[in-house]
C-alpha positions as CSV (number, residue, x, y, z in Angstrom):
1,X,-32.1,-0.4,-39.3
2,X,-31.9,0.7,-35.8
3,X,-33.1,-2.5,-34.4
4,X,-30.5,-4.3,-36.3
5,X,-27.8,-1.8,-35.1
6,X,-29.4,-2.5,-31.2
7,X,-28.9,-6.5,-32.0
8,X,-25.7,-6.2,-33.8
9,X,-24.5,-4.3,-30.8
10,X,-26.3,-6.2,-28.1
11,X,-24.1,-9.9,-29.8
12,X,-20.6,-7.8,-29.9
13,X,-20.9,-7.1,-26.1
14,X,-22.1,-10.8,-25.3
15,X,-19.3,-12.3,-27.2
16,X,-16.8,-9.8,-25.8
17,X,-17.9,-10.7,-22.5
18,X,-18.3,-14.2,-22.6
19,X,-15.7,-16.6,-21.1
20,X,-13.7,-19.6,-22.8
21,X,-14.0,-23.2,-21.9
22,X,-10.7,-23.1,-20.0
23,X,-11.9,-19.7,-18.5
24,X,-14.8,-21.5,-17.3
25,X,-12.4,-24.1,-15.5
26,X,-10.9,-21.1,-13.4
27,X,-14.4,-20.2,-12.0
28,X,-15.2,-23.3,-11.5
29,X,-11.8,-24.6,-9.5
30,X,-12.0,-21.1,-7.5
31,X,-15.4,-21.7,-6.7
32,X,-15.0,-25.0,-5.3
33,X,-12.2,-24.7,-3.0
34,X,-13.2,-21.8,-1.3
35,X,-14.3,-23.3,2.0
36,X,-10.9,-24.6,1.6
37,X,-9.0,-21.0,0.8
38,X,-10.9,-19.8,3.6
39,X,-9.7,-22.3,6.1
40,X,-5.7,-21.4,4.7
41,X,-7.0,-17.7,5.6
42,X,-8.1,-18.8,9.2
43,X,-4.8,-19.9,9.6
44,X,-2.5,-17.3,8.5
45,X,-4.6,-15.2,10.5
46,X,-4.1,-16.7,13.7
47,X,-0.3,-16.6,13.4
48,X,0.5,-13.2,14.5
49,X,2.8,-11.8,12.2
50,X,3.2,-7.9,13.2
51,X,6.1,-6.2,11.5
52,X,8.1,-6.4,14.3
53,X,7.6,-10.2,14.8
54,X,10.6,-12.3,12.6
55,X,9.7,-15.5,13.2
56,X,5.4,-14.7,12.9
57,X,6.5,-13.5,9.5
58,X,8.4,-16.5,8.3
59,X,5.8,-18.5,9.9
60,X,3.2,-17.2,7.5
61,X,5.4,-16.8,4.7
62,X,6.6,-20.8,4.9
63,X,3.0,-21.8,5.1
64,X,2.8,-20.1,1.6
65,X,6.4,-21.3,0.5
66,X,4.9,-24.8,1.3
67,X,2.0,-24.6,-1.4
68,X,4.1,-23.3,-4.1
69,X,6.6,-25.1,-3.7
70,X,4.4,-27.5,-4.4
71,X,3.0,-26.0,-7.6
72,X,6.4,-25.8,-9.3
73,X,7.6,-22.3,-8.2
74,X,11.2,-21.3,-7.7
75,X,10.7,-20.2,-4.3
76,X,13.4,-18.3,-1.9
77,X,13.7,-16.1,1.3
78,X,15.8,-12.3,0.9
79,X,17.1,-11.2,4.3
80,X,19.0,-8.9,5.4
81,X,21.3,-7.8,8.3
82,X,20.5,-8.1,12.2
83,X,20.1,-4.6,12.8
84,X,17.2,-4.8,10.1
85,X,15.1,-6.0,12.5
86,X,12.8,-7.4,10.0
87,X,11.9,-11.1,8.2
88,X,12.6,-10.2,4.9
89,X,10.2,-11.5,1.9
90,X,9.4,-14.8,0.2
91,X,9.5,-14.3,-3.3
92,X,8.6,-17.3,-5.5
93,X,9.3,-17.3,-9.6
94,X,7.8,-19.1,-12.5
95,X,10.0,-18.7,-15.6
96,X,7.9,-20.5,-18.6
97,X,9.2,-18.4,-21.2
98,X,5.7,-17.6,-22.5
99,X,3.3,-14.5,-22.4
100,X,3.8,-11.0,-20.6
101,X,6.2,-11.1,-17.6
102,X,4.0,-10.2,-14.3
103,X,5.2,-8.9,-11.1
104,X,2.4,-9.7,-8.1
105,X,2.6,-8.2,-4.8
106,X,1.3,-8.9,-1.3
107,X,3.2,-8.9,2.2
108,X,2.8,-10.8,5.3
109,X,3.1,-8.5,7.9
110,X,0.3,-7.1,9.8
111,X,-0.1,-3.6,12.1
112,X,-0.8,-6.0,15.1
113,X,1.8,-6.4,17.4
114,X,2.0,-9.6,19.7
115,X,0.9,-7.8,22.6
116,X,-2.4,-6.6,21.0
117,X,-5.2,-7.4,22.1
118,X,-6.6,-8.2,18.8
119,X,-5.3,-11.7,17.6
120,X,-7.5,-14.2,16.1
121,X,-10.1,-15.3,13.6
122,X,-13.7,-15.1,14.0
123,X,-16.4,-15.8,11.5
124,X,-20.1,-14.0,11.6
125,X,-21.8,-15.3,8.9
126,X,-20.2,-13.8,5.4
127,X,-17.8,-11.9,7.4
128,X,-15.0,-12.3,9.3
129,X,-13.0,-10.3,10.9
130,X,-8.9,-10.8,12.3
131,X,-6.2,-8.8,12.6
132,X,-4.7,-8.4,9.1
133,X,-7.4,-9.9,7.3
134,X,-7.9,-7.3,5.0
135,X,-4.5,-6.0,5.0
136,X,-3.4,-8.2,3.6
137,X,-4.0,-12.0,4.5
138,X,-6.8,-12.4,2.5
139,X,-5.0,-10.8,-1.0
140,X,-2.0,-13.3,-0.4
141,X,-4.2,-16.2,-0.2
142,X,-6.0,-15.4,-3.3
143,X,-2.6,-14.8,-5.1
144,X,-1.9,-18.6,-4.0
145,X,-5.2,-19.9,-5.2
146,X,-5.4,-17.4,-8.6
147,X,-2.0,-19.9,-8.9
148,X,-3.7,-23.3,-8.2
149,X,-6.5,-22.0,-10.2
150,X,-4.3,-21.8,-13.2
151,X,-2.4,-24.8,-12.4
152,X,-5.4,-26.8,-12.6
153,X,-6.0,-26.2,-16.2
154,X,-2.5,-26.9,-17.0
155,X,-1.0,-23.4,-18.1
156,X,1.0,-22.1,-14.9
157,X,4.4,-23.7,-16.2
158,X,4.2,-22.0,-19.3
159,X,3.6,-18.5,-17.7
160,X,6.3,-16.2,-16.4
161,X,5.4,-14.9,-13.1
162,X,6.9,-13.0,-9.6
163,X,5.0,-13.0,-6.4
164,X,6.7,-10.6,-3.8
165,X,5.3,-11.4,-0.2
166,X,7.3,-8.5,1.5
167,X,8.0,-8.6,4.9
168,X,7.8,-5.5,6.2
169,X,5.2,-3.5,4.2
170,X,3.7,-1.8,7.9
171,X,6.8,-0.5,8.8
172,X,10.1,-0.3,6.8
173,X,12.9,-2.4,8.8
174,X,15.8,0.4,6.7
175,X,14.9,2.8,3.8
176,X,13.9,1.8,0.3
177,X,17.0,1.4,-1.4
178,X,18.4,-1.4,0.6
179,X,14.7,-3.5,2.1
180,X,13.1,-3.1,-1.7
181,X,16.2,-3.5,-4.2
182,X,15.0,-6.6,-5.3
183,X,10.8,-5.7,-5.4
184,X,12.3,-2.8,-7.4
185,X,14.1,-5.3,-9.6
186,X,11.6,-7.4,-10.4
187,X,9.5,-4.4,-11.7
188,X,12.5,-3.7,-14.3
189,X,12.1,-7.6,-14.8
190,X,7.9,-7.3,-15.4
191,X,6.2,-6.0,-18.4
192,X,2.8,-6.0,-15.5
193,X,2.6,-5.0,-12.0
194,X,-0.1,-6.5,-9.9
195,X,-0.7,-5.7,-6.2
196,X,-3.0,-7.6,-4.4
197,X,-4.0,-5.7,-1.3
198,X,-8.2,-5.3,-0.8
199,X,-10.1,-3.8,-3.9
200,X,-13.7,-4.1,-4.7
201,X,-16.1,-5.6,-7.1
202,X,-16.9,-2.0,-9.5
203,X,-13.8,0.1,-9.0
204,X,-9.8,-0.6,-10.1
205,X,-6.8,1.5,-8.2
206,X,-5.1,2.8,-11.1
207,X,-2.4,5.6,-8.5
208,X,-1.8,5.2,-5.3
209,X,0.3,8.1,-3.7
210,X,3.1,8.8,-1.8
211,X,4.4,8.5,1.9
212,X,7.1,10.5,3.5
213,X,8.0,12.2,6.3
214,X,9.5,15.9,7.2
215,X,10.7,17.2,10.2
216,X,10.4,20.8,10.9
217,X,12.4,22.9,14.1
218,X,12.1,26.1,14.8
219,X,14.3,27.9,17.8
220,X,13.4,31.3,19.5
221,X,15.3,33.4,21.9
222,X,14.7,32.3,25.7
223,X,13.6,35.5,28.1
224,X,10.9,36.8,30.0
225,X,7.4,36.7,28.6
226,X,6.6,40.1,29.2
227,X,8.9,40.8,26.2
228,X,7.5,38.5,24.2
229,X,7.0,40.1,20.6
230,X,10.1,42.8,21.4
231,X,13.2,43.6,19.1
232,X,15.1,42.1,21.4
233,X,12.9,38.6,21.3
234,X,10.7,38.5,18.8
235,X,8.1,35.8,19.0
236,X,9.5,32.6,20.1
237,X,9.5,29.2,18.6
238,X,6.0,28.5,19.3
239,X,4.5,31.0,17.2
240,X,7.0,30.5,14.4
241,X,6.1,26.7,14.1
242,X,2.2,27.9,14.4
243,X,3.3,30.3,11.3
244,X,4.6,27.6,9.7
245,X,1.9,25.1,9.8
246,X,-1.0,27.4,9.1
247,X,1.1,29.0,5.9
248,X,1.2,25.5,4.7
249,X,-2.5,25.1,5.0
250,X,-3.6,28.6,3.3
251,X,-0.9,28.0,0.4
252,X,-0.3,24.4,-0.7
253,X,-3.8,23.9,-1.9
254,X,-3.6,21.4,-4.8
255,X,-5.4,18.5,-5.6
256,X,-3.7,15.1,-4.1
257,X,-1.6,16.9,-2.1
258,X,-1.6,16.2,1.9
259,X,0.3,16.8,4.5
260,X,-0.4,15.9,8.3
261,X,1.6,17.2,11.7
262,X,1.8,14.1,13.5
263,X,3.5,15.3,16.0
264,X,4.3,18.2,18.0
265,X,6.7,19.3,21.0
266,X,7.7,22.5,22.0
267,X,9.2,24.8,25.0
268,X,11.9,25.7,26.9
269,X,13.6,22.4,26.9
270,X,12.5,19.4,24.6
271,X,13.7,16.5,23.1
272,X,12.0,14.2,20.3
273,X,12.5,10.6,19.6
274,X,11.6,10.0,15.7
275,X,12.2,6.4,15.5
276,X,9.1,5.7,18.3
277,X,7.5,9.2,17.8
278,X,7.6,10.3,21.3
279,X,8.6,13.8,22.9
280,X,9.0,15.4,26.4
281,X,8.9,19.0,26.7
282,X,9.3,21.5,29.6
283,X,7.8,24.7,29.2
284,X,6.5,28.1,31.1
285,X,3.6,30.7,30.9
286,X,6.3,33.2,31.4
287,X,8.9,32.5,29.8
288,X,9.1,32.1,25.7
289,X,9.4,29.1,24.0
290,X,13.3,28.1,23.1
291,X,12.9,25.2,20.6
292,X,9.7,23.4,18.6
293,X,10.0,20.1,17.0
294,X,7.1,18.7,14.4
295,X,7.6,15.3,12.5
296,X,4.8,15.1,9.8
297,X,4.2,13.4,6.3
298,X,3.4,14.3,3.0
299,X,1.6,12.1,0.4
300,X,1.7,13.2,-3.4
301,X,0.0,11.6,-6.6
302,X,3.7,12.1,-8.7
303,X,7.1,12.9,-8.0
304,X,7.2,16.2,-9.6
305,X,3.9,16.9,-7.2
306,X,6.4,16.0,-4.2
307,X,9.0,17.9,-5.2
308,X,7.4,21.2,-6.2
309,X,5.6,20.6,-2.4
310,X,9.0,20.7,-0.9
311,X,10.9,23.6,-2.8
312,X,7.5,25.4,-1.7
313,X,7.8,24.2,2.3
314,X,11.4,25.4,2.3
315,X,10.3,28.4,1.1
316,X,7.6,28.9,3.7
317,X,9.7,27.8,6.7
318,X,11.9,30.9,5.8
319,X,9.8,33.7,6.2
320,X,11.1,33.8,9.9
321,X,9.3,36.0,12.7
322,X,11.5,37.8,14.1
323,X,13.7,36.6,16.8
324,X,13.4,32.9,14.9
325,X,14.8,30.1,12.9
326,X,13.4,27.4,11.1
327,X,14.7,24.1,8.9
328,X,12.6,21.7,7.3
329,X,14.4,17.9,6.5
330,X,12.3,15.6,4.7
331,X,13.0,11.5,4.0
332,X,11.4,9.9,1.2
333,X,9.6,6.7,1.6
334,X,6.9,5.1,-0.6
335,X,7.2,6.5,-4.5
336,X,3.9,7.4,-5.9
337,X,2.1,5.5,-8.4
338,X,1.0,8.0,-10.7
339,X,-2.2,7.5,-12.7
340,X,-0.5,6.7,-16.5
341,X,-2.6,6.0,-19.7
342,X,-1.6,2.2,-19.6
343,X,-2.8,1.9,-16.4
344,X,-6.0,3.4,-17.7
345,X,-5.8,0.8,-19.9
346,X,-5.0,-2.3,-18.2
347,X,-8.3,-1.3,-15.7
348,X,-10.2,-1.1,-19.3
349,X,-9.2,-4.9,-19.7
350,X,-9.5,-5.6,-15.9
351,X,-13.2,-4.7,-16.8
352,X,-13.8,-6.8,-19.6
353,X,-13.0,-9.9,-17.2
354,X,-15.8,-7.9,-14.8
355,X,-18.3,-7.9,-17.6
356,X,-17.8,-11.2,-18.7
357,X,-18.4,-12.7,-15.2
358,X,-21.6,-10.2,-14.1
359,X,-20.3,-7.9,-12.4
360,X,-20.5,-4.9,-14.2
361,X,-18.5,-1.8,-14.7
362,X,-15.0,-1.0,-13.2
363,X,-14.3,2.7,-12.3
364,X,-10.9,4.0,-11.4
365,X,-10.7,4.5,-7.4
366,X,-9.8,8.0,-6.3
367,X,-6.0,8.1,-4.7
368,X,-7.1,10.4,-2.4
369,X,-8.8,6.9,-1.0
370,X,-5.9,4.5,-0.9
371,X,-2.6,5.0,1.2
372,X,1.2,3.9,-0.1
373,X,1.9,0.9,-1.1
374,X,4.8,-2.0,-2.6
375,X,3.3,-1.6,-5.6
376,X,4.9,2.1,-5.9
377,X,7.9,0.6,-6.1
378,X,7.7,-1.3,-9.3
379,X,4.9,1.3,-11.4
380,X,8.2,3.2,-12.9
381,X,9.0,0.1,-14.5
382,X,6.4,-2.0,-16.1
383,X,4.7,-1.0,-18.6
384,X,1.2,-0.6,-16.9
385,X,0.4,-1.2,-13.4
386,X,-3.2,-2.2,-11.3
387,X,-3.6,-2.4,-7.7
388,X,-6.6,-3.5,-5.3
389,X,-6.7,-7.2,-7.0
390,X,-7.7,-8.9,-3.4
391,X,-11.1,-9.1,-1.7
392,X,-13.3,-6.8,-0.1
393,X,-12.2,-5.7,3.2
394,X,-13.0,-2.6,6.0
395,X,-11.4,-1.4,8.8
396,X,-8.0,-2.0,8.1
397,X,-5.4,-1.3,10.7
398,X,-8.1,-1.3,13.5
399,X,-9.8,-4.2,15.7
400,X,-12.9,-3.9,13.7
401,X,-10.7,-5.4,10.6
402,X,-13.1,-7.7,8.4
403,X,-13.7,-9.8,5.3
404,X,-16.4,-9.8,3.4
405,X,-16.2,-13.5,2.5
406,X,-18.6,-13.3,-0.5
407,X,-16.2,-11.0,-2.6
408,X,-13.5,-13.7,-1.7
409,X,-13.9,-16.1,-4.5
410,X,-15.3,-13.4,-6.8
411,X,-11.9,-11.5,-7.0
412,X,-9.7,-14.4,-7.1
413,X,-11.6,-15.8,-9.8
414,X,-11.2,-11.9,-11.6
415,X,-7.5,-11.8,-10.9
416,X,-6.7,-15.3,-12.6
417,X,-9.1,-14.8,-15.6
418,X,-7.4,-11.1,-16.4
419,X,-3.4,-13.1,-15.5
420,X,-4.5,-16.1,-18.1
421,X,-5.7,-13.5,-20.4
422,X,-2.5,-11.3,-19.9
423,X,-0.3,-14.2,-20.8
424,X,-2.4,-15.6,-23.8
C-alpha cells in the first residue's frame, strides 16, 4: 500500500509539473533567440539612459516601441511638463478581450549619469556586466521577448496585457500623484501585477517596502560654551538632534522597519539643499550649536507600519532638552507592497512553472532584501502581485553591475509560461 501511495504520488507531481505542447514552444523560441536577446541587451546598454538624460531615455524606450510595435501592441509615450525634467514612460497595450488583465512593469532609466565613468557593455564569459544591466535593462528585454515568445505560438492577440517602461524609476522627476497616475491606473485596470526587475531561479518577491524621506531641525540658543547645559541655554541643537536620533534607534525596534540619517549639518550657521542633498555649516568649539538639519528615509513593509512609525517619531522629537526645539516633516514616496495571501499564492503558481521546467522550489524573498519599487504603485489594486520576474543580476547601482547570462533565458522562459498560464 505504501508503495502504491509513493507511485501514485510520485505520477501527480510529474503530471502537475510537466509542460504542454504549446508550453514547450515558449522554451523552445526563448531558447533559440537568446544570442539574439542578448545582442538587443548589448545595445540598450550602451545607450546611456541615466534619469536625468531625456533623450537616452526615449532612445531606449523607442528601440523597444519599435519591436512592439511590431508585434501588434498599442504603443504610446506619457509626458509631462518641462519643469519635470524627466522622459516620461512608454507604455504599450494589448486588449484581446481574453484571460486575466496583467499589468508588467520595467523602466528605462539607469543610476548612471552621462558623466560616469561607467558606460558600456562588456561580456566575460556568462557574465556581463554595464551600467543598468541588472537594473533594469535586462528585465525589460525579457518582457519584450516573454512577448515574442507568446506571439510565436499565436496567443498574444488574444491576451490583455500592459507593459509600463517608466522613465524615471531612479529618481522621481515630481511626486507620485502626478509622474505615476497612469502606472497607478493601470493597476485598477489589472486583475495581475508583474514587475520585472532582477529575481532569481529558487526565490519569488512577494513585498517589497517602502521609501520616504523626513527631515528633522532642531534649534538651540546661541551663547558661550562655557554655559553650555545652563538654565539659561540648555544643550544646544547638536545634542538635541543626537537625542533624537539615538531615541529612534533604542525605541522603534520592529521588524521591517528602517530608518537611515542620510545626512547631517549642524552649527552656528547652516543651510541645507534637499533637492541635491548638500549642506554647509559654520560652527565653533566655544560657542553652542544654533540650528541642526538631518534629511533621512524610512522604509516600511505596510502603510499602517509607516504610519504608526511617524505618530511615534513625532512623539520622540518632542521630548525637547532644554533650551531646544525640534520638528520632524516627512514626504511619502514609494507605497509598500505588503506581503498579502494572494501574493502568497500567485508565488505558489509561479512555482509550479519552476517545477515543471527543473528548477525546483520557489521561496518568498525577505523584504528586508529588496528596495522600493513601480510595482508598489499598482499592489493596492490587483488582485495579487509578484515581483523579481527578470534575470539574475548583482551589484546594482555600482560599477561592478553584472548579468548572469545563464539565468537570462531561464527567467524569460518562467515569466511567459506562468503569463500563458495566467490567461488560459
Amino acid at each position: 500500500m505504501k508503495h502504491i501511495i509513493t507511485m501514485l504520488l510520485t505520477f501527480t507531481m510529474g503530471f502537475a509539473q510537466s509542460l504542454s505542447s504549446e508550453e514547450k514552444e515558449i522554451r523552445n523560441y526563448i531558447e533559440n533567440h537568446a544570442d539574439e536577446a542578448i545582442d538587443l541587451l548589448e545595445k540598450v546598454v550602451n545607450i546611456n539612459s541615466g534619469s536625468l538624460n531625456i533623450e537616452g531615455n526615449k532612445k531606449v524606450g523607442q528601440v523597444f516601441q519599435k519591436e512592439l510595435d511590431k508585434l501588434g501592441f498599442n504603443t504610446y509615450w506619457v509626458t509631462y511638463p518641462k519643469d519635470v525634467k524627466r522622459s516620461g514612460h512608454l507604455f504599450a497595450e494589448m486588449r484581446g478581450g481574453k484571460g486575466k488583465k496583467i499589468v508588467m512593469i520595467g523602466h528605462l532609466d539607469t543610476v548612471f549619469e552621462k558623466d560616469h565613468p561607467f558606460q558600456k557593455f562588456v561580456r566575460e564569459g556568462d557574465k556581463a556586466y554595464g551600467p543598468g544591466i541588472a537594473d533594469m535593462k535586462s528585465g525589460d528585454v525579457s518582457m519584450l521577448y516573454v512577448m515574442k515568445a507568446l506571439h510565436s505560438i499565436g496567443v498574444l492577440q488574444d491576451m490583455n496585457l500592459t507593459l509600463a517602461f517608466i522613465g524615471d524609476e531612479e529618481k522621481l522627476g515630481a511626486h507620485s500623484s502626478i509622474v505615476r497616475k497612469e502606472l497607478v491606473d493601470a493597476g485598477k485596470w489589472a486583475d495581475t501585477g508583474l514587475g520585472f526587475e532582477g529575481g532569481d531561479m529558487n526565490t519569488g518577491t512577494i513585498a517589497r517596502r517602502s521609501s520616504s524621506s523626513w527631515i528633522l531641525k532642531t534649534t538651540g540658543i546661541q551663547g558661550h560654551s562655557s554655559r553650555v547645559f545652563s538654565k539659561e541655554l540648555g544643550y544646544g541643537a547638536i545634542f538635541e538632534a543626537s537625542r533624537i536620533l539615538n531615541t529612534f534607534r533604542e525605541e522603534l525596534d520592529e521588524e521591517y522597519l528602517t530608518f537611515n540619517p542620510g545626512v547631517m549639518v549642524g552649527g552656528t550657521d547652516i543651510a541645507f539643499d534637499p533637492v541635491n542633498a548638500k549642506g554647509t555649516a559654520f560652527g565653533k568649539t566655544n560657542v553652542v550649536s544654533q540650528a541642526v538639519t538631518i534629511h533621512g528615509g524610512i522604509r516600511t513593509i505596510s502603510i499602517d507600519q509607516l504610519e504608526r512609525a511617524m505618530v511615534s517619531m513625532k512623539e520622540i522629537a518632542s521630548r525637547n532638552l532644554p533650551g531646544t526645539t525640534a520638528t520632524i516633516e516627512f514626504k511619502t514616496s514609494y507605497p509598500p507592497m505588503e506581503p498579502t495571501k494572494a501574493n502568497y499564492a500567485l508565488l505558489a503558481d509561479l512555482e509550479k512553472v519552476n517545477f515543471a521546467l527543473g528548477y525546483g522550489e520557489l521561496k518568498p524573498l525577505d523584504p528586508a532584501k529588496r528596495g522600493a519599487a513601480d510595482i508598489s504603485f499598482v499592489a493596492p489594486y490587483v488582485d495579487a502581485a509578484l515581483a523579481g520576474m527578470g534575470p539574475d543580476g548583482t551589484g546594482a547601482h555600482s560599477a561592478d553591475e553584472w548579468l548572469d547570462l545563464t539565468s537570462f533565458p531561464k527567467t524569460t522562459t518562467r515569466a511567459a509560461i506562468f503569463i500563458y498560464r495566467l490567461t488560459r
